[in-house]
C-alpha positions in Angstrom: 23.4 1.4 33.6 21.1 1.4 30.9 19.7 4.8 31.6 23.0 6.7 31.2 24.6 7.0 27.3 27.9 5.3 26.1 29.9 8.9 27.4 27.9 9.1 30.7 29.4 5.1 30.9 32.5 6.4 30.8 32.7 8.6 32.8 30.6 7.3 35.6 33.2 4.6 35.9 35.9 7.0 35.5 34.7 8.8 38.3 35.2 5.3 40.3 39.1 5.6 38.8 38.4 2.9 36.4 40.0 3.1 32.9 37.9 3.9 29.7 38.5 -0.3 28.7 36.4 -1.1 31.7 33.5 0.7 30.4 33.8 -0.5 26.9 33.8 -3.6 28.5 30.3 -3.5 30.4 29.2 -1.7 26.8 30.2 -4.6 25.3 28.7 -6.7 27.6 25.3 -5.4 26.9 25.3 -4.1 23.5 26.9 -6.4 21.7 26.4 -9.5 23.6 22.5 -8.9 25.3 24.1 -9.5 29.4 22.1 -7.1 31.1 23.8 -9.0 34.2 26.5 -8.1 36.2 27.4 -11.4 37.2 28.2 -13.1 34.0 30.5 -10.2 33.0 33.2 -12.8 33.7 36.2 -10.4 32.4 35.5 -8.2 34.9 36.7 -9.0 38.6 34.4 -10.2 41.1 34.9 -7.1 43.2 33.9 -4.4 40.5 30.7 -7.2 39.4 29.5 -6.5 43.1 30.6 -2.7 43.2 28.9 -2.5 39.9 26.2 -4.1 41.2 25.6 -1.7 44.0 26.2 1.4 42.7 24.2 0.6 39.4 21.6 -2.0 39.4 20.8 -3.9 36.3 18.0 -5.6 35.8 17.2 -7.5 32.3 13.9 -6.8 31.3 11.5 -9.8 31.4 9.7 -11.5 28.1 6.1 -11.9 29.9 4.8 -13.1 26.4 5.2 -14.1 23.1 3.4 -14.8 20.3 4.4 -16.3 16.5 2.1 -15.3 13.4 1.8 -18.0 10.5 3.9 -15.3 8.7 6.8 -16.0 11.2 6.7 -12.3 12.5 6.8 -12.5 16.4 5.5 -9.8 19.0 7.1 -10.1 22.3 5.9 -8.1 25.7 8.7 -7.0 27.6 8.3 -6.2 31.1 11.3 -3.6 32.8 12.3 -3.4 36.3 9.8 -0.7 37.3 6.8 -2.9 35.9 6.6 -0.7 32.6 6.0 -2.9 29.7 6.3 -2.4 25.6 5.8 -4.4 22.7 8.3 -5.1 20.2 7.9 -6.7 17.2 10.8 -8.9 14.5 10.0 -9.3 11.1 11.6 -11.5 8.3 11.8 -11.5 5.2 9.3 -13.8 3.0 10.5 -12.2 -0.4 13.2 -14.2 -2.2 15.0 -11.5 -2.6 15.6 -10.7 0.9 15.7 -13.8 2.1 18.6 -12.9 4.9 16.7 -10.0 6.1 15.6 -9.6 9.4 13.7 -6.5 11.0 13.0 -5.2 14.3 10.1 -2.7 15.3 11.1 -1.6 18.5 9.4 0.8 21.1 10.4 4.7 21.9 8.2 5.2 25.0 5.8 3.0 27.2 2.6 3.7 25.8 1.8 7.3 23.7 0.4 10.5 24.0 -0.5 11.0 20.7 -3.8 9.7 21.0 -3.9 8.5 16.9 -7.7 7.4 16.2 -6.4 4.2 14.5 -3.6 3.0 17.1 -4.3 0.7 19.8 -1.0 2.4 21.8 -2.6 5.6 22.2 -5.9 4.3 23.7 -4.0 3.4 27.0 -2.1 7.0 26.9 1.5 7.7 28.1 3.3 6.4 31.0 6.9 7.1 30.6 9.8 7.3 28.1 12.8 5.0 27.7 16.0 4.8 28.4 18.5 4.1 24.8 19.4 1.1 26.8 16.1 -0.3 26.9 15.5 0.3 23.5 18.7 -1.5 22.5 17.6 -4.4 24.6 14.4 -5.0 22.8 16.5 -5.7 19.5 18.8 -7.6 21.4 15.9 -9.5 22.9 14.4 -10.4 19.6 18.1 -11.4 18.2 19.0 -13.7 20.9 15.4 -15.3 20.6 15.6 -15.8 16.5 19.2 -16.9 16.8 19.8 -14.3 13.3 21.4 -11.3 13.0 19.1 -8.2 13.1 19.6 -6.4 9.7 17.2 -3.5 9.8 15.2 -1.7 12.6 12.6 1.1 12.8 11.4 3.1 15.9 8.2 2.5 14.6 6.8 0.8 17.7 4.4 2.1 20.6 5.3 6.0 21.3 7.1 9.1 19.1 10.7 8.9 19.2 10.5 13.1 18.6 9.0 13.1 21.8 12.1 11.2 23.6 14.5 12.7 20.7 17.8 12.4 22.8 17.2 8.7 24.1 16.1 7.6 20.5 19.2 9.0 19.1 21.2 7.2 21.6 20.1 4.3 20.9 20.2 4.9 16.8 24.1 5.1 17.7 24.5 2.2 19.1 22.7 0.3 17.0 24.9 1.7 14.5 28.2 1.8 16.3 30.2 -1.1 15.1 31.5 -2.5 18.4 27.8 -3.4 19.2 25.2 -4.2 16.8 26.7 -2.8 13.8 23.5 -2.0 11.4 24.2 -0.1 8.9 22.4 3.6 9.5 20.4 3.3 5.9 19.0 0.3 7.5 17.9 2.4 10.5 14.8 4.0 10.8 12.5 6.9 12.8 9.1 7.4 12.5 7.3 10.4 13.8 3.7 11.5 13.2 5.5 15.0 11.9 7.1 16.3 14.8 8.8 19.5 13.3 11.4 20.5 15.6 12.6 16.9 15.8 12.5 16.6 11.9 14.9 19.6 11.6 17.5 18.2 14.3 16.9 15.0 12.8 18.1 16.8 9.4 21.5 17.6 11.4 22.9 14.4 12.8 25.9 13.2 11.0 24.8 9.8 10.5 22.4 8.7 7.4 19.3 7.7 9.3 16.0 7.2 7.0 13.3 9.4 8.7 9.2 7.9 7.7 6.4 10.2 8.0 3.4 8.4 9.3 1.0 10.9 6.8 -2.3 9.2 7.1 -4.2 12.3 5.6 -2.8 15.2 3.6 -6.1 16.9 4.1 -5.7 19.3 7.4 -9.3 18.4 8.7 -9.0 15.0 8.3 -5.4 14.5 9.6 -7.2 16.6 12.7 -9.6 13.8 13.6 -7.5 11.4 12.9 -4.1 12.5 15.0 -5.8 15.4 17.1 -2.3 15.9 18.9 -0.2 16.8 16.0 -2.6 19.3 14.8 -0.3 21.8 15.9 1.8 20.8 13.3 -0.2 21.9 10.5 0.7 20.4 7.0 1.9 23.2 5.5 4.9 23.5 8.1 5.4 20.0 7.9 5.8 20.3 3.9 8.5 23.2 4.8 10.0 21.4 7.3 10.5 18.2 5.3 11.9 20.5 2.1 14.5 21.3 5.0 15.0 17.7 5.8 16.0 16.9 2.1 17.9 20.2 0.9 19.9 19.4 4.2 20.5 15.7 3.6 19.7 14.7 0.0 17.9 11.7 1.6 14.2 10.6 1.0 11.8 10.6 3.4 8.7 8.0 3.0 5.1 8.3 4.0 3.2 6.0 6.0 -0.5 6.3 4.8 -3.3 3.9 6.5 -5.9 3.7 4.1 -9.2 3.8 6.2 -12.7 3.0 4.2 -14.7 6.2 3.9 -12.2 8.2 6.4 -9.0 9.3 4.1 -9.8 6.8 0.8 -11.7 9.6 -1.0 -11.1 11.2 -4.7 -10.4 14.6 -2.5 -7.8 12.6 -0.6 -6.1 11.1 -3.2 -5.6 15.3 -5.0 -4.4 16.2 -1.3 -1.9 13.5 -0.9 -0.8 14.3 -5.1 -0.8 17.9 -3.7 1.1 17.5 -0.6 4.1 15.5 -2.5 4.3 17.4 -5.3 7.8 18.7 -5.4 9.3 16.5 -2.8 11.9 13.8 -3.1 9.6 11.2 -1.0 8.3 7.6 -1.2 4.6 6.4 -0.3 3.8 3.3 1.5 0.1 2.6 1.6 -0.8 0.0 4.0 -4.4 -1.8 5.0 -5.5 -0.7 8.3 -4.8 -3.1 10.4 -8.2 -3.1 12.8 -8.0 -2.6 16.4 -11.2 -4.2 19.0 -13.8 -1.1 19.4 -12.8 1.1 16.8 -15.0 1.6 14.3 -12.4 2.3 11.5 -12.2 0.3 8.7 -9.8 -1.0 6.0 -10.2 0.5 2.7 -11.7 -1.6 -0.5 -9.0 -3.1 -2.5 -9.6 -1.9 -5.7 -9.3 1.3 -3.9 -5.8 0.2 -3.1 -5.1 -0.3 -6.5 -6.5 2.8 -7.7 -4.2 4.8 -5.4 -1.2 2.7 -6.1 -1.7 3.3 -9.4 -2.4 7.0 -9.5 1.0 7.7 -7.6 2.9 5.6 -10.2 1.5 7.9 -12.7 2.4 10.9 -10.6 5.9 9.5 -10.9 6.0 9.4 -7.1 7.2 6.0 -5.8 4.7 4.0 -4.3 4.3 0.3 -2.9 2.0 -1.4 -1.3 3.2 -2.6 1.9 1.8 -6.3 2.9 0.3 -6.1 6.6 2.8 -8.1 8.9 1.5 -10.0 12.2 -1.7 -8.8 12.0 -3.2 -12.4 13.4 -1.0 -11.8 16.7 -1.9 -8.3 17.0 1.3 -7.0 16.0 0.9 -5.2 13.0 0.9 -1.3 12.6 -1.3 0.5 14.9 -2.0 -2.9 17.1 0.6 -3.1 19.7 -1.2 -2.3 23.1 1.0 -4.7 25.4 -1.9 -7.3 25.2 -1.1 -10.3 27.1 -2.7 -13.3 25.6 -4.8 -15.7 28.2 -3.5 -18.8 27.2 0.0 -18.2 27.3 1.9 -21.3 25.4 
């Protein structure tokens, strides 16, 4: 069942001459309560469980491992029916100010085929995309575990939601649709490593999603080496394409920008990325690069952190300095490579 949307649901059970409450029911069931389980549906008779049952096995997917960082982020491995497995990470809040916030990094596809120079993901390459079930399921997962209400979520995980657009925005609906999680679409998030055509259908759903840009370079050579499968997307396109994006919506995009010592950290990079958001409505979040075993990338020097966050603010483009999340568990940006830990606790 988690492979069809909420209207192939309904039908599917129509189609069995079962009323349109029946499949709000099972919706219900998984979406807003986390039973990926037939047999604890207990408003449902025992007849249509088993029919159910039959006709559309469910499987929950299995926690395999779990992990806690000393800055209370957790990474879980999830393993689905079929053996796939993803990572998915929940983040809260240590500001004071956000104290009641709770955030979810979920997963778009099992594994990637972007092949990113500084992600973990792509090193294994692409097995498969998900279902919007399964994606729900991971928040889900990380809710139940917590025992706090998810507040915000990104598809920021392992794969590129533009490359599984219609699953993605499945599962963006019902993690918006009220009935089931019920999280806000503002607090909703897709990030894409500039996947045109899915930035411009992105620009014409109804709901306010916030779209991120994982940047990285705004110099074409080194964006290149450093995401060698979106050089098809040059930056200049991209650039159009995201003018698009915020004529159509009035919303603001934000950057994701790794900064990598010696790679993208230069004087030259810092014009480019001045250049490249010059004229757009658009935020910047520089992060540390998180480092992954065997790659010879590393983090940038911190006062040239400072020197780019500064330089934006002067730019009047909005800038922060995002604080690197789970990194001790492997689970911050770029690290989430479905490692299983040896000794499991």
């Amino acid at each position: 069942m988690k492979q069809f949307s909420q209207s192939e649901v309904v039908r599917l059970l129509a189609e069995k001459g079962l009323p349109k409450f029946r499949a709000d029911q099972v919706l219900q069931w998984m979406y807003q309560k986390g039973v990926f389980d037939y047999s604890q549906m207990t408003n449902l008779s025992k007849a249509l469980r088993e029919e159910l049952a039959e006709s559309f096995p469910l499987a929950p997917a299995e926690e395999i491992d779990k992990r806690i960082s000393a800055d209370g982020t957790r990474k879980y491995v999830l393993r689905y029916e079929d053996g796939a497995c993803v990572e998915t990470v929940a983040m809260p809040s240590t500001e004071n100010s956000q104290k009641d916030r709770l955030s979810v990094c979920f997963s778009t596809q099992v594994g990637c085929a972007m092949a990113c120079a500084f992600c973990a993901t792509g090193q294994g390459g692409f097995t498969r995309n998900l279902s919007a079930g399964e994606m729900v399921e991971q928040i889900l997962h990380a809710q139940k575990d917590i025992g706090e209400r998810i507040t915000n979520v990104v598809a920021m995980g392992q794969g590129e939601p533009f490359l599984n657009y219609d699953n993605t925005i499945e599962a963006l609906r019902i993690i918006n649709n009220k009935k089931f999680l019920g999280i806000g679409a503002r607090h909703i998030t897709v990030s894409t490593c500039g996947i045109i055509k899915g930035i411009d259908q992105f620009a014409n759903e109804p709901e306010q999603f916030t779209l991120a840009i994982s940047l990285h370079a705004a110099r074409q050579e080194v964006r290149d080496k450093l995401m060698p499968h979106v050089a098809s997307q040059p930056l200049p396109q991209l650039k159009k394409a995201l003018e698009r994006y915020i004529a159509k919506t009035n919303r603001r995009p934000s950057f994701e920008y790794l900064l990598m010592q010696g790679v993208n950290d230069s004087k030259q990079d810092l014009e480019a990325l001045l250049a490249f958001c010059d004229g757009l409505l658009c935020h910047v979040n520089l992060l540390p690069l998180n480092e992954v075993p065997g790659s010879p990338l590393k983090p940038a020097a911190p006062q040239t952190v400072r020197l780019w966050t500064s330089t934006l603010g002067e730019h009047h483009i909005e800038a922060t300095l995002r604080k690197s999340r789970g990194s001790d568990i492997a689970g911050a940006c770029g690290q989430l490579k479905n490692t299983i830990w040896k000794n499991l606790s």
